[in-house]
N, C-alpha and C positions, 0 to 999 in steps of 0.2 A: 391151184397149188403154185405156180408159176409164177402168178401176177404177186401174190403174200413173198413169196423168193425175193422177187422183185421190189417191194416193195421194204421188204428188211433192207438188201443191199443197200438200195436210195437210203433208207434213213441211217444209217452205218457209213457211207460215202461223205452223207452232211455233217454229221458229228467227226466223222475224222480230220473233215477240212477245218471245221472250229477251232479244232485240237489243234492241229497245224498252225495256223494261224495265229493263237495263241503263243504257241512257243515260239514261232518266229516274232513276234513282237515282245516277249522277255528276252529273247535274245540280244533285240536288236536295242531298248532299254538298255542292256547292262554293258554291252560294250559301246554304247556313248560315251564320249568322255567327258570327263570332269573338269568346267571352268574354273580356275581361280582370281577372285576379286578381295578388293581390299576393301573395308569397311570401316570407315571415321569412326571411334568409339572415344567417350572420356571416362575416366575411372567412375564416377558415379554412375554412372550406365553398367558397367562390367559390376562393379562393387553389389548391384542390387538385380544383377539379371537372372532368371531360370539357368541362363548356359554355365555360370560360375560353379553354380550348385550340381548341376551335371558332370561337370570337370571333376568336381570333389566327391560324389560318389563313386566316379570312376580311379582314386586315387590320386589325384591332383593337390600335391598340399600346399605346394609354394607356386606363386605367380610373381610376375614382374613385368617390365615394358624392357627390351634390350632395341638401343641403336641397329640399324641395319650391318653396317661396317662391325660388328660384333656377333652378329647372331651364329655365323658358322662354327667361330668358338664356343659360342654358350651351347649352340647346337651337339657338338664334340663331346661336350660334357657330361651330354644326358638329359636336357631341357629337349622340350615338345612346344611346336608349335601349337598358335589355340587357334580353331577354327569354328565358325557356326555354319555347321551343313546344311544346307538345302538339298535335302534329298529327289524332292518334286522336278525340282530344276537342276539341280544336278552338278549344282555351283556350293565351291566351297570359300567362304569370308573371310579372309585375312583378317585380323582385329589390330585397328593399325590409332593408336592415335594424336592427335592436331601437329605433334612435334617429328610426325614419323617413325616412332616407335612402335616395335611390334611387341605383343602380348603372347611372353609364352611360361611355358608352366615345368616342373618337376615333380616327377611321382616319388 
């Protein structure tokens, strides 16, 4: 009777360290923080990409490129910047492009 005690505990002990383990590395995942990079794009890339079409099911109807020296304004407005998340790594894309301009959107 003793050693089956025993023997539950152990396997009860192993599964809770899993467990543990576990949740400390979702923990430790979600509060990484999130790089942000800029990513060279030209309108024919944007024009024809999955993320355009993403943007627009999520209610995205107007897009544009705004100057930097302007985006706080357009920002002010109600404009969203557009980004391509990399969830995996954890990095999110700036959509920037050749002239400097950033790509951003209105719902």
């Amino acid at each position: 009777m003793n050693e089956t005690v025993s023997w539950i505990l152990c396997a009860f002990t192993v599964i809770g360290g899993i467990a543990a383990i576990g949740y400390l590395f979702d923990k430790w995942r979600s509060e990484r923080k999130w790089s942000e990079q800029e990513k060279k794009v030209n309108n024919d890339w944007w024009e024809s990409s999955d993320l355009k079409q993403l943007y627009e099911k999520n209610g995205c109807t107007e897009f544009g490129w705004s100057n930097k020296d302007r985006l706080s304004e357009r920002l002010s407005k109600g404009k969203k910047l557009v980004y391509e998340v990399d969830k995996k790594n954890r990095i999110k894309n700036l959509l920037v492009n050749k002239s400097g301009q950033v790509l951003i959107c209105k719902k």
